[in-house]
mmCIF file as Biopython writes it, N, C-alpha, C and O atoms, coordinates in Angstrom:
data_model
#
loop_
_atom_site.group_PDB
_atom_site.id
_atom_site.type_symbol
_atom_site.label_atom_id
_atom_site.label_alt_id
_atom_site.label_comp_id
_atom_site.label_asym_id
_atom_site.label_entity_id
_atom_site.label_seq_id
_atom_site.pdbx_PDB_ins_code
_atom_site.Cartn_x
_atom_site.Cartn_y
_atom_site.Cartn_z
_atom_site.occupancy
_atom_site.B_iso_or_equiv
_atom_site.auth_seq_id
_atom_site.auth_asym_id
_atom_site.pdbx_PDB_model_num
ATOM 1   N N  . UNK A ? 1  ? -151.843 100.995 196.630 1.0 0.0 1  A 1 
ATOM 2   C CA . UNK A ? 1  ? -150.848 100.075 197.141 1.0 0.0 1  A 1 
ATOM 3   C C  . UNK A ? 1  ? -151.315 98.651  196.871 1.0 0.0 1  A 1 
ATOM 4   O O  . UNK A ? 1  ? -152.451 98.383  196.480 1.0 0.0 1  A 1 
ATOM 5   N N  . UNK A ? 2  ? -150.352 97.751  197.109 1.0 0.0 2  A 1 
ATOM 6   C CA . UNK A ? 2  ? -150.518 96.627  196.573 1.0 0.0 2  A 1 
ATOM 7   C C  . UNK A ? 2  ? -150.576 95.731  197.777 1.0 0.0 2  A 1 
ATOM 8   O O  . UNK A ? 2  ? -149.586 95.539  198.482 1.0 0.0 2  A 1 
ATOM 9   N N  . UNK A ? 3  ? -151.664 95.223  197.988 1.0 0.0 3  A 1 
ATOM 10  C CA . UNK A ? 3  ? -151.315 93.922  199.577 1.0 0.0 3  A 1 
ATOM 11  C C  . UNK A ? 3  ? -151.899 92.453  198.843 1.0 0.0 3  A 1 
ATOM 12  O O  . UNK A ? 3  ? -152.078 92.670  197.645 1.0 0.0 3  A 1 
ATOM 13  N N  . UNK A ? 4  ? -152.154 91.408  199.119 1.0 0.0 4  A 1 
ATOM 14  C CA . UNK A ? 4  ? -152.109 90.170  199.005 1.0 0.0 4  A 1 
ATOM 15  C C  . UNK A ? 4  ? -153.153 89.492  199.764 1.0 0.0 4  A 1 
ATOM 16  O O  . UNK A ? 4  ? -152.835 89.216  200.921 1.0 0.0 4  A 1 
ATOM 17  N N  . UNK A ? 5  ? -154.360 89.147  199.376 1.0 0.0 5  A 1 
ATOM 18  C CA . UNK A ? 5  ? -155.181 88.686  200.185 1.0 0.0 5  A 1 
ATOM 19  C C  . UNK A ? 5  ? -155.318 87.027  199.106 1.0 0.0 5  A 1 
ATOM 20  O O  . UNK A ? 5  ? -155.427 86.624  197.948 1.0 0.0 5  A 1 
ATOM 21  N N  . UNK A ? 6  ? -155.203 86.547  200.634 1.0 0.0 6  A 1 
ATOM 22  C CA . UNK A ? 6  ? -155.070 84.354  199.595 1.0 0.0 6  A 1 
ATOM 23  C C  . UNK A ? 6  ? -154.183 83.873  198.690 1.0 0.0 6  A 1 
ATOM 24  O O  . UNK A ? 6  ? -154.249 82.926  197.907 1.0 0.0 6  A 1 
ATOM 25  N N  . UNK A ? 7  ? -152.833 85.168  199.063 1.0 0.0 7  A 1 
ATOM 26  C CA . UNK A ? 7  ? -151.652 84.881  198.056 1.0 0.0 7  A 1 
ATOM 27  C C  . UNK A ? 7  ? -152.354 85.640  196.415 1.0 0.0 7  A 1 
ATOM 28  O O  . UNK A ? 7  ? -151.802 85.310  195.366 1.0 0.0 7  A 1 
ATOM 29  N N  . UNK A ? 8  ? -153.239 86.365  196.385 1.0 0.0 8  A 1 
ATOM 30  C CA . UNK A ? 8  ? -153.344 86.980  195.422 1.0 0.0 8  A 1 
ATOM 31  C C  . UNK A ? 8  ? -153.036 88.500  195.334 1.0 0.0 8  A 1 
ATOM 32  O O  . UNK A ? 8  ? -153.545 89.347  196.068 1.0 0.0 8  A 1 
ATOM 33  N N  . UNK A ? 9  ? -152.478 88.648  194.718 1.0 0.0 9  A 1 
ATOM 34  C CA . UNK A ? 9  ? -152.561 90.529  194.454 1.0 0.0 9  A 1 
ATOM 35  C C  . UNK A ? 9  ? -153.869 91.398  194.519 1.0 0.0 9  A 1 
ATOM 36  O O  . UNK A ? 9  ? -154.894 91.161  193.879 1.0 0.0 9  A 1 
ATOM 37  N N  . UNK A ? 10 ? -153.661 92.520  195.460 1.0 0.0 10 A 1 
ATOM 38  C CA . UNK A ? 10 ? -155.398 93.421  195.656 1.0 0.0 10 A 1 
ATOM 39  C C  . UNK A ? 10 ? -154.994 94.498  195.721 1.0 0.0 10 A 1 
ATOM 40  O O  . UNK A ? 10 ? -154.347 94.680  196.752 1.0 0.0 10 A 1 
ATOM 41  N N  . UNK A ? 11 ? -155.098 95.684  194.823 1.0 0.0 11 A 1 
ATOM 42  C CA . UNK A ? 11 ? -154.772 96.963  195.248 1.0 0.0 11 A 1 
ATOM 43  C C  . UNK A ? 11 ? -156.026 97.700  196.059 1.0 0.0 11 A 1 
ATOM 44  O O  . UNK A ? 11 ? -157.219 97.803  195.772 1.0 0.0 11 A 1 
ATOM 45  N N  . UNK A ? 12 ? -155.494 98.019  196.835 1.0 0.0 12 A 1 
ATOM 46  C CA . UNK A ? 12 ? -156.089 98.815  197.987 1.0 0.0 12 A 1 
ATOM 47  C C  . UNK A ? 12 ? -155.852 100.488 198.162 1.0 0.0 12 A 1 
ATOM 48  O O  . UNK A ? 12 ? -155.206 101.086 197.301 1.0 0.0 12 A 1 
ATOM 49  N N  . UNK A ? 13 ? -156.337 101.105 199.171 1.0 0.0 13 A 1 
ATOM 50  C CA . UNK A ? 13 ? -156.119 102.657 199.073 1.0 0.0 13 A 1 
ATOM 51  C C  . UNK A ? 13 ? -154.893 102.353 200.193 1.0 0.0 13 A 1 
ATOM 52  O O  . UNK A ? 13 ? -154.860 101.362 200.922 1.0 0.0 13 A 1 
ATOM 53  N N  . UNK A ? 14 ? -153.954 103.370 200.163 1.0 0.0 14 A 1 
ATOM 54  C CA . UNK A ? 14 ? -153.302 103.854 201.454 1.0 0.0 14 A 1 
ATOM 55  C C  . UNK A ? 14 ? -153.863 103.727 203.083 1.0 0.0 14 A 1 
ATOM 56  O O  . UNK A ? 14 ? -154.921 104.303 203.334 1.0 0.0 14 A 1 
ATOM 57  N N  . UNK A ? 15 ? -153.249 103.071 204.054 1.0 0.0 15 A 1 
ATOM 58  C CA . UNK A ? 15 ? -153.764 103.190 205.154 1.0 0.0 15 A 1 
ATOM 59  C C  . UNK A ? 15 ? -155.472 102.372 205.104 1.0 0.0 15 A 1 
ATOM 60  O O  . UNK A ? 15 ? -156.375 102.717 205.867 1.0 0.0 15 A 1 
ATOM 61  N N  . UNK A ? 16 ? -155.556 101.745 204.506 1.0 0.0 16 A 1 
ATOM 62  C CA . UNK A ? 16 ? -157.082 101.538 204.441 1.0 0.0 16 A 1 
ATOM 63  C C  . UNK A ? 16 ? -157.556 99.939  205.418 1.0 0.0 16 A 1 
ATOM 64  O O  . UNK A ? 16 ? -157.232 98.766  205.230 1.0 0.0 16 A 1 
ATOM 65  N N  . UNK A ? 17 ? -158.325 100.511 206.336 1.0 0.0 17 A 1 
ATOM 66  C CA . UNK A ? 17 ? -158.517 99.578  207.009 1.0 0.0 17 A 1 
ATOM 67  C C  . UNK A ? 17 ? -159.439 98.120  206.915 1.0 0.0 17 A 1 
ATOM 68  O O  . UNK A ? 17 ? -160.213 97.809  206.010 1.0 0.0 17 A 1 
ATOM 69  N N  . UNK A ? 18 ? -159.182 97.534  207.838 1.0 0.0 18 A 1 
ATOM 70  C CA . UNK A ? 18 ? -158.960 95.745  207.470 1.0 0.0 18 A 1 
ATOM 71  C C  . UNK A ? 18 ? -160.672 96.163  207.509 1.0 0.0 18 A 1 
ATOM 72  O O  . UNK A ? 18 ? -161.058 95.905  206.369 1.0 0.0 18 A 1 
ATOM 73  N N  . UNK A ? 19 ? -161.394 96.486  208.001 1.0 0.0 19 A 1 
ATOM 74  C CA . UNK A ? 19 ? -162.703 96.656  207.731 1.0 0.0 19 A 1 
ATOM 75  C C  . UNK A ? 19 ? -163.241 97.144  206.778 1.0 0.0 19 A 1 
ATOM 76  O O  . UNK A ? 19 ? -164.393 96.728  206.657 1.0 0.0 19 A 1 
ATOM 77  N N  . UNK A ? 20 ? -162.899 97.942  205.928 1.0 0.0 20 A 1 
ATOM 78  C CA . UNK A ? 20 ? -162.735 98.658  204.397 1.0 0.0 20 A 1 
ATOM 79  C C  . UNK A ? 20 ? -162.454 97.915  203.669 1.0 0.0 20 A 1 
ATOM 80  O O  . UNK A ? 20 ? -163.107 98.106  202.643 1.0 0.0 20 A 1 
ATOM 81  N N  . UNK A ? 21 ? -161.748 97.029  203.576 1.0 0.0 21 A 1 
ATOM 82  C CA . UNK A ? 21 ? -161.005 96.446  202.548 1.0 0.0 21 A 1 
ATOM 83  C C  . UNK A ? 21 ? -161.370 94.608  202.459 1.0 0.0 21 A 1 
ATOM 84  O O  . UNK A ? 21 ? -161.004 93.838  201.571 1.0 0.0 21 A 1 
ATOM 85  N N  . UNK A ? 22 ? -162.436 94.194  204.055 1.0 0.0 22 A 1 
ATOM 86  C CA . UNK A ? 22 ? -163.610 92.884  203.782 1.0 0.0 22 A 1 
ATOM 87  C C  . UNK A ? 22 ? -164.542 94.032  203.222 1.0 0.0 22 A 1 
ATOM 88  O O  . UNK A ? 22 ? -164.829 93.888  202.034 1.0 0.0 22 A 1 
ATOM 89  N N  . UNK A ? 23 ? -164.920 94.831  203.674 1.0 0.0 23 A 1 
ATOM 90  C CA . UNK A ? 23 ? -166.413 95.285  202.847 1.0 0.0 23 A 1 
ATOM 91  C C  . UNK A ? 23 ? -166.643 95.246  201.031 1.0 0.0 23 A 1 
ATOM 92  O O  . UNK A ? 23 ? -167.486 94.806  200.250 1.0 0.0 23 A 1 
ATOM 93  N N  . UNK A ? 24 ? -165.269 96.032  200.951 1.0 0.0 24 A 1 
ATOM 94  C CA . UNK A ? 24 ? -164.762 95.971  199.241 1.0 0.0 24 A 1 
ATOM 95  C C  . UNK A ? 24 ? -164.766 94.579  198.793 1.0 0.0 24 A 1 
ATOM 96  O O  . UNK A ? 24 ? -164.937 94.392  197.588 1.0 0.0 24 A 1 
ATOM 97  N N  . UNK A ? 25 ? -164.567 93.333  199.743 1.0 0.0 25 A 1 
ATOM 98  C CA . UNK A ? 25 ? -164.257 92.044  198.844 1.0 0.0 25 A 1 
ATOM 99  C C  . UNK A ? 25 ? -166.207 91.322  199.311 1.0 0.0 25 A 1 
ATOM 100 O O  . UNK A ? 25 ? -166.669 90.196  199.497 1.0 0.0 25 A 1 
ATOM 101 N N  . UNK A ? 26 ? -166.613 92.323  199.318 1.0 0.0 26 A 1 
ATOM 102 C CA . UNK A ? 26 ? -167.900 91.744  199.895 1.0 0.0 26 A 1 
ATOM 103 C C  . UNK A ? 26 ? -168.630 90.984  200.796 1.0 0.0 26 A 1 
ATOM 104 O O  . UNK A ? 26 ? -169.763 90.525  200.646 1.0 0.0 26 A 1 
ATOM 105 N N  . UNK A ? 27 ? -167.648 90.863  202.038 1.0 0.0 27 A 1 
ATOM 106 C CA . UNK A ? 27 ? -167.367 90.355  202.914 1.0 0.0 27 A 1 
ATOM 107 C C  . UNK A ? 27 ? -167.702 91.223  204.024 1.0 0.0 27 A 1 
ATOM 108 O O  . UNK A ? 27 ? -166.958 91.260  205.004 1.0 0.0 27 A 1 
ATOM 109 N N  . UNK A ? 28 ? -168.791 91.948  203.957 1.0 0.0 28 A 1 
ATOM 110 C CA . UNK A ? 28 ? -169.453 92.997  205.044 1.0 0.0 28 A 1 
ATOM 111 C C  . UNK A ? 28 ? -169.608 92.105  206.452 1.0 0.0 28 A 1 
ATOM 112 O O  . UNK A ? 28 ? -169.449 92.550  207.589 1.0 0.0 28 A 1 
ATOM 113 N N  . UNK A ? 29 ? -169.944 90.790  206.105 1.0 0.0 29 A 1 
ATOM 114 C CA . UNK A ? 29 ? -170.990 90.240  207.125 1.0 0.0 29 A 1 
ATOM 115 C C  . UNK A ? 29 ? -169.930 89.533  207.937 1.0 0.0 29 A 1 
ATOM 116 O O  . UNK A ? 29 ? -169.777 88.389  207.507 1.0 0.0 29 A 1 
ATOM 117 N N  . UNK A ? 30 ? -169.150 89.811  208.955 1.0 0.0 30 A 1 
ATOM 118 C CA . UNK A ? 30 ? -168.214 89.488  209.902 1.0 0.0 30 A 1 
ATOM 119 C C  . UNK A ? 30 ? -168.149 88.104  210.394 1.0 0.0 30 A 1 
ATOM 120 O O  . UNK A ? 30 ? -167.163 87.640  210.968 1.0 0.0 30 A 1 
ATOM 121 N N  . UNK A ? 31 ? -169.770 87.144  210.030 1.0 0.0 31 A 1 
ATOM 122 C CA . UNK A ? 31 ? -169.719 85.927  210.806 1.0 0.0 31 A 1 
ATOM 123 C C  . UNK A ? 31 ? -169.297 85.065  209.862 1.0 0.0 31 A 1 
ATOM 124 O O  . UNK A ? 31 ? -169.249 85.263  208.648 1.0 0.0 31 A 1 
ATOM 125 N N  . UNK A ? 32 ? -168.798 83.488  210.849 1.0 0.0 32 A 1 
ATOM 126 C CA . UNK A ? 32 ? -167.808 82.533  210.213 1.0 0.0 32 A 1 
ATOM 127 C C  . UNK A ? 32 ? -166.746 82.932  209.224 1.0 0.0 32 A 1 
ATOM 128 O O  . UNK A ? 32 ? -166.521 82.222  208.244 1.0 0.0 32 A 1 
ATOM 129 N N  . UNK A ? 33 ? -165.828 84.487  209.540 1.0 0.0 33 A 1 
ATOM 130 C CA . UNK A ? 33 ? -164.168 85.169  208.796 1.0 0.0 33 A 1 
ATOM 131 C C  . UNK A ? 33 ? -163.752 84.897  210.091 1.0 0.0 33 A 1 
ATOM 132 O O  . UNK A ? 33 ? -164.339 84.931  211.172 1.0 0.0 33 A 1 
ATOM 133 N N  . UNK A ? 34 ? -162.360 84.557  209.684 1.0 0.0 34 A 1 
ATOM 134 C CA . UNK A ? 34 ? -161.020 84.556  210.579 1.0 0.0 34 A 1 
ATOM 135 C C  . UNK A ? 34 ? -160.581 85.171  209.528 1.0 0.0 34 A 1 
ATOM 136 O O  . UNK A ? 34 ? -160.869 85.011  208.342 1.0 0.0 34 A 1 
ATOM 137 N N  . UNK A ? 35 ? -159.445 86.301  210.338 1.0 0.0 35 A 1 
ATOM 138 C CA . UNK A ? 35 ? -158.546 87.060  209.057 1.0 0.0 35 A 1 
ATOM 139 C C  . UNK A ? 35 ? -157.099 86.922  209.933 1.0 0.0 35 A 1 
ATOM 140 O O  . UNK A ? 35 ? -156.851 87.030  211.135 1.0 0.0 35 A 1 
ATOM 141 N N  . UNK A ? 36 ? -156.500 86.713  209.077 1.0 0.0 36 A 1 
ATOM 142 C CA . UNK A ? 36 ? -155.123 86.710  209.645 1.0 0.0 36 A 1 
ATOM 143 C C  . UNK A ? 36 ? -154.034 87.512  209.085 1.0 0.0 36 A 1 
ATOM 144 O O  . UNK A ? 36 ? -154.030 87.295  207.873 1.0 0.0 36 A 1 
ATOM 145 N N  . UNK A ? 37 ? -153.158 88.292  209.383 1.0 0.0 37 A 1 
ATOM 146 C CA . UNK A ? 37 ? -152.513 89.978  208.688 1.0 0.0 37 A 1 
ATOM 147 C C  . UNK A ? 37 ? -150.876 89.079  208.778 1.0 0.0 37 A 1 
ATOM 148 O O  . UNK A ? 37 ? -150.406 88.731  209.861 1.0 0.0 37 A 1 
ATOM 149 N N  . UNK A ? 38 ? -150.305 88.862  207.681 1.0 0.0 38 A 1 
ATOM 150 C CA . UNK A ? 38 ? -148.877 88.692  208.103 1.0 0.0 38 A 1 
ATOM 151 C C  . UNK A ? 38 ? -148.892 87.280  208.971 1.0 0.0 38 A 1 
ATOM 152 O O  . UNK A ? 38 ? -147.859 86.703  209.314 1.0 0.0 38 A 1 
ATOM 153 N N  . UNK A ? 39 ? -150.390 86.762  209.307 1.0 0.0 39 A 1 
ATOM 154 C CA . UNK A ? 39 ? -149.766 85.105  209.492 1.0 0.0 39 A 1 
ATOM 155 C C  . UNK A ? 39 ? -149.750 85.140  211.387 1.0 0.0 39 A 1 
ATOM 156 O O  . UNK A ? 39 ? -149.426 84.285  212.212 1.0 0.0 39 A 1 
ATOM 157 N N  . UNK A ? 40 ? -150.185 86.337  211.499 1.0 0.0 40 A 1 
ATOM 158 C CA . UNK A ? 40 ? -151.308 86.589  213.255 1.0 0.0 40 A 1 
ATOM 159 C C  . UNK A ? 40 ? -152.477 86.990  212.992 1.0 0.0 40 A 1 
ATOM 160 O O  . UNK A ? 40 ? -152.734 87.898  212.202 1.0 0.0 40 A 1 
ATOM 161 N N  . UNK A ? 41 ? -153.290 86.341  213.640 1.0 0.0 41 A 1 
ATOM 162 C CA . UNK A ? 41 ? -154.929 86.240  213.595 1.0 0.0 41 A 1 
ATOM 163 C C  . UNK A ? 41 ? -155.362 87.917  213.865 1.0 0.0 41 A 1 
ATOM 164 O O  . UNK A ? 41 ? -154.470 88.611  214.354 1.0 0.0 41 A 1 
ATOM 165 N N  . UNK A ? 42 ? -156.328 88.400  213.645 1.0 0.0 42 A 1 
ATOM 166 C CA . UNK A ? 42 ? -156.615 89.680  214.323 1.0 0.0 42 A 1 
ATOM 167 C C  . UNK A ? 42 ? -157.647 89.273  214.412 1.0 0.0 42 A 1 
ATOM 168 O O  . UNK A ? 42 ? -158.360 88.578  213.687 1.0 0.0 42 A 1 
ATOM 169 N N  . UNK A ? 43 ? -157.782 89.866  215.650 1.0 0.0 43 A 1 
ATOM 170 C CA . UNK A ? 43 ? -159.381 89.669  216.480 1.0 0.0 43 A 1 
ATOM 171 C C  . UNK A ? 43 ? -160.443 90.479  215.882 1.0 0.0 43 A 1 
ATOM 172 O O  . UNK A ? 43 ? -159.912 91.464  215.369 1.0 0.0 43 A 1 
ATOM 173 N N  . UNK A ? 44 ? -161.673 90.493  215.730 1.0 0.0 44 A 1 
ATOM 174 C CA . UNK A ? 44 ? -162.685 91.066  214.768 1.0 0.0 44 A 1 
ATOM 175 C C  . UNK A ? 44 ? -162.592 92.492  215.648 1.0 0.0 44 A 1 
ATOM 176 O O  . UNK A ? 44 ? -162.496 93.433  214.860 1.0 0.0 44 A 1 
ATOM 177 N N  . UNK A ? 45 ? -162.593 92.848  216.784 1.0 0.0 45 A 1 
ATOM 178 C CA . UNK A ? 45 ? -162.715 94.134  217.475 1.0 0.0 45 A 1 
ATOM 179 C C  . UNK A ? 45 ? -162.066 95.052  217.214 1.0 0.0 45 A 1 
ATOM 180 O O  . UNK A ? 45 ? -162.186 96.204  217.632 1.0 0.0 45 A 1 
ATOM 181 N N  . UNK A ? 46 ? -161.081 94.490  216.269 1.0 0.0 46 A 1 
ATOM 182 C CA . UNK A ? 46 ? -159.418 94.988  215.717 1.0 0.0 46 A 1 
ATOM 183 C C  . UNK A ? 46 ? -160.033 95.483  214.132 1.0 0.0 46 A 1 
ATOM 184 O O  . UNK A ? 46 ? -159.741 96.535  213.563 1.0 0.0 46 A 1 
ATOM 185 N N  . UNK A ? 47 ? -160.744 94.656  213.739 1.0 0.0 47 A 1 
ATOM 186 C CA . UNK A ? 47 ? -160.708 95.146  212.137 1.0 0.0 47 A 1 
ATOM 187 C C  . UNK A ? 47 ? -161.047 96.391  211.667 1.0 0.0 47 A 1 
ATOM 188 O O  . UNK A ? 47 ? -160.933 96.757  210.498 1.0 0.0 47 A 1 
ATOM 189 N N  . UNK A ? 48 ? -161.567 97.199  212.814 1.0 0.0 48 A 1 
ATOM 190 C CA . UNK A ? 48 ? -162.335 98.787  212.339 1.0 0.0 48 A 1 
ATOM 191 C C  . UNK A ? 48 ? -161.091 99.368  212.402 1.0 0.0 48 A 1 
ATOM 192 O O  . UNK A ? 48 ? -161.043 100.390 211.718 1.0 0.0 48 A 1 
ATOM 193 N N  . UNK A ? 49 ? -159.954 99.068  213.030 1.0 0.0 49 A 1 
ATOM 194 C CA . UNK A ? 49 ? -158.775 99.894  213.215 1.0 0.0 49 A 1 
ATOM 195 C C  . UNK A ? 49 ? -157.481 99.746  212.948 1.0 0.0 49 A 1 
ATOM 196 O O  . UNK A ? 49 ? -156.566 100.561 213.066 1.0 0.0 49 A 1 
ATOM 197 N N  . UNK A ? 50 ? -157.472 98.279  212.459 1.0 0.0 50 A 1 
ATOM 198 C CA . UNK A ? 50 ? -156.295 97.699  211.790 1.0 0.0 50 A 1 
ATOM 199 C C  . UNK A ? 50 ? -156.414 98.277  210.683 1.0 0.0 50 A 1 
ATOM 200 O O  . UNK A ? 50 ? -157.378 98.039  209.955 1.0 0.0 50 A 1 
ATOM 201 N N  . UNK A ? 51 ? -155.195 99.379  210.260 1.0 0.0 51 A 1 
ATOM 202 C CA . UNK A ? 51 ? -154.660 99.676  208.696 1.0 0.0 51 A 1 
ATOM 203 C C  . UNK A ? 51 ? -153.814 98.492  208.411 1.0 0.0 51 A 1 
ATOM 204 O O  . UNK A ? 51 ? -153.133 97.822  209.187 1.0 0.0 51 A 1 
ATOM 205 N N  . UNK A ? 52 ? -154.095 98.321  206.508 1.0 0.0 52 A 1 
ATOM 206 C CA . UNK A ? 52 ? -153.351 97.177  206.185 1.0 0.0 52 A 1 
ATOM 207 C C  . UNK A ? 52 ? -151.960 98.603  205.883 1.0 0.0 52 A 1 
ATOM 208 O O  . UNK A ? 52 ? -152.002 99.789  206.211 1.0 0.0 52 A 1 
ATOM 209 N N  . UNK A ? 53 ? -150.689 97.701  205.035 1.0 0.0 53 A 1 
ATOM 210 C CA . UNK A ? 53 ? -149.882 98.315  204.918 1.0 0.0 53 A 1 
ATOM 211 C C  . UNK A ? 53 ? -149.222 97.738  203.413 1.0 0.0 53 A 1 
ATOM 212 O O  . UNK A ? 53 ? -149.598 96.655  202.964 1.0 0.0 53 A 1 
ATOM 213 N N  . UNK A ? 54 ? -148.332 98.477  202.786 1.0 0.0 54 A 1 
ATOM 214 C CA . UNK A ? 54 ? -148.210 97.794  201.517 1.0 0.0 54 A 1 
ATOM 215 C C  . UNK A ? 54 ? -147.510 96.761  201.354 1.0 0.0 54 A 1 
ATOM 216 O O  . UNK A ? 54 ? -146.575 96.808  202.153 1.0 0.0 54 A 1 
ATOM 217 N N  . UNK A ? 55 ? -147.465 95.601  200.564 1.0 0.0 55 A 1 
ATOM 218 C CA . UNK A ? 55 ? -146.798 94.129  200.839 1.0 0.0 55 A 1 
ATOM 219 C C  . UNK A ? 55 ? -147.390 93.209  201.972 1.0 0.0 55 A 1 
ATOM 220 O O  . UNK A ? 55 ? -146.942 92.093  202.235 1.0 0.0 55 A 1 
ATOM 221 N N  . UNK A ? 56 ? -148.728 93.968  202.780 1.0 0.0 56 A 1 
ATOM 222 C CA . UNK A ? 56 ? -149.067 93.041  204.047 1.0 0.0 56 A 1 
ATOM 223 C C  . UNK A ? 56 ? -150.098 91.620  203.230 1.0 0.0 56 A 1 
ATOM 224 O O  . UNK A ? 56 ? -150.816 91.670  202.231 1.0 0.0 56 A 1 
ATOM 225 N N  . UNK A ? 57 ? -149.811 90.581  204.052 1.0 0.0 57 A 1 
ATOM 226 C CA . UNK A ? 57 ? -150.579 89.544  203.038 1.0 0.0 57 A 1 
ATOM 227 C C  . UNK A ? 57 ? -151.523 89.022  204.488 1.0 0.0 57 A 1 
ATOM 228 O O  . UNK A ? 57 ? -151.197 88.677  205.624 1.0 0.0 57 A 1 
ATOM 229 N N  . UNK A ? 58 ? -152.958 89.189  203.699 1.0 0.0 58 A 1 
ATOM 230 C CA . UNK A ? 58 ? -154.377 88.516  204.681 1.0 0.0 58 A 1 
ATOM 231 C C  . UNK A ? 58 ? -154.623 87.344  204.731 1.0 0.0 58 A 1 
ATOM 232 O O  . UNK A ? 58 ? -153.833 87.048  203.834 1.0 0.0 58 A 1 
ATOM 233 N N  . UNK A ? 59 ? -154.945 86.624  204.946 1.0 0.0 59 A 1 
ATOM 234 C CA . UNK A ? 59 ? -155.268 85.216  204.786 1.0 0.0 59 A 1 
ATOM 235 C C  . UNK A ? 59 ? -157.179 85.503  205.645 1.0 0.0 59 A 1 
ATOM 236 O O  . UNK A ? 59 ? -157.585 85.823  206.762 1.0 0.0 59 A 1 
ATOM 237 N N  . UNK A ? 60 ? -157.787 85.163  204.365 1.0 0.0 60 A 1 
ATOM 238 C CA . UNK A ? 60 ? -159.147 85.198  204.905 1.0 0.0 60 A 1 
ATOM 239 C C  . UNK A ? 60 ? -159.687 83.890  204.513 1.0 0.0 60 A 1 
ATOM 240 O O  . UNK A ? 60 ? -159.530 83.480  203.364 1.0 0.0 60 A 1 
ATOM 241 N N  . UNK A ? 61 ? -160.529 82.981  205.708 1.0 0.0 61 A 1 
ATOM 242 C CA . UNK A ? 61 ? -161.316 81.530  206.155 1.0 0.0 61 A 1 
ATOM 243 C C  . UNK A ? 61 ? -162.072 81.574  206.512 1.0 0.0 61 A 1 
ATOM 244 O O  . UNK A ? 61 ? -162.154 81.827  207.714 1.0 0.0 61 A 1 
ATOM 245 N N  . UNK A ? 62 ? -163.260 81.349  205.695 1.0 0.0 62 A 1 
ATOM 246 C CA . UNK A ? 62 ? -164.894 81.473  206.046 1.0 0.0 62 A 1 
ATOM 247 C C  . UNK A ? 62 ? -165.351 80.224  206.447 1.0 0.0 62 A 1 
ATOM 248 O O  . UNK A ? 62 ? -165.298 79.346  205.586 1.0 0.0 62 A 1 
ATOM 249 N N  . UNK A ? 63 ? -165.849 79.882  207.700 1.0 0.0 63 A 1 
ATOM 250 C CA . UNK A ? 63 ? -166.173 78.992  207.647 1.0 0.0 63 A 1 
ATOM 251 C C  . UNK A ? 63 ? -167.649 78.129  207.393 1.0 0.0 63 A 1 
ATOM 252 O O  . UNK A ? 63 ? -168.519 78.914  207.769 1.0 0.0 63 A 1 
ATOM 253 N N  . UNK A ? 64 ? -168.121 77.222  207.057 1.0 0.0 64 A 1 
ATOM 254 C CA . UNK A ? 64 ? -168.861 76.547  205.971 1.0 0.0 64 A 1 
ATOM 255 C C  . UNK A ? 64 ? -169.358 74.996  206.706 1.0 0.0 64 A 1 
ATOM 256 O O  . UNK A ? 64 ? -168.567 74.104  207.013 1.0 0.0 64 A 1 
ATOM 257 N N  . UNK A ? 65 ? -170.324 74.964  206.825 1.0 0.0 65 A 1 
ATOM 258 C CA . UNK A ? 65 ? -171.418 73.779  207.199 1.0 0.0 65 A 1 
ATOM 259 C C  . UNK A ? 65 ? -170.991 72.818  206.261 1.0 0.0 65 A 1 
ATOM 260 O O  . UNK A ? 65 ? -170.241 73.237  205.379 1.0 0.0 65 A 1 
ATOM 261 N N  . UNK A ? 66 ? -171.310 71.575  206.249 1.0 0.0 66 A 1 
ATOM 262 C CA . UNK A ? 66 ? -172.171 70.407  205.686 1.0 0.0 66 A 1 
ATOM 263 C C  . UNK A ? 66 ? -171.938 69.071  206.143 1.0 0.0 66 A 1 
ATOM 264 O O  . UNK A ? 66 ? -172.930 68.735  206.790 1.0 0.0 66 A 1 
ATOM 265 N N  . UNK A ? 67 ? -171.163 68.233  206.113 1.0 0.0 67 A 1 
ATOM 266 C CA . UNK A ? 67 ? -171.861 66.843  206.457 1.0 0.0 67 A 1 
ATOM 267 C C  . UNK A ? 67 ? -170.831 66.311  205.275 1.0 0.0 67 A 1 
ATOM 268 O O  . UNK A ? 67 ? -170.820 65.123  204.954 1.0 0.0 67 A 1 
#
């Protein structure tokens, strides 16, 4: 299936969850991501169990130090 992560196209598996699918973008490490599904935030406690769905678009924001 086809979902949209940063307005880009990502094929993904069926049902595959929002935790599956940061690990695949290499994004294992949970600190400084906000993910947002459809443009509502999901809370990180959510990501082991949030399935994405096809056409759903992520918006992922790492956030980043400096001065």
């Amino acid at each position: 299936m086809v979902c949209y992560v940063n307005n880009l196209p990502h094929e993904a598996a069926e049902q595959q969850l929002l935790q599956e699918l940061l690990a695949g973008l290499g994004l294992a490490q949970p600190h400084g991501l906000a993910v947002a599904l459809n443009d509502a935030v999901v809370p990180r406690a959510e990501w082991a169990t949030c399935a994405v769905q096809p056409h759903d678009r992520l918006t992922i924001i790492r956030a980043t130090q400096g001065g």
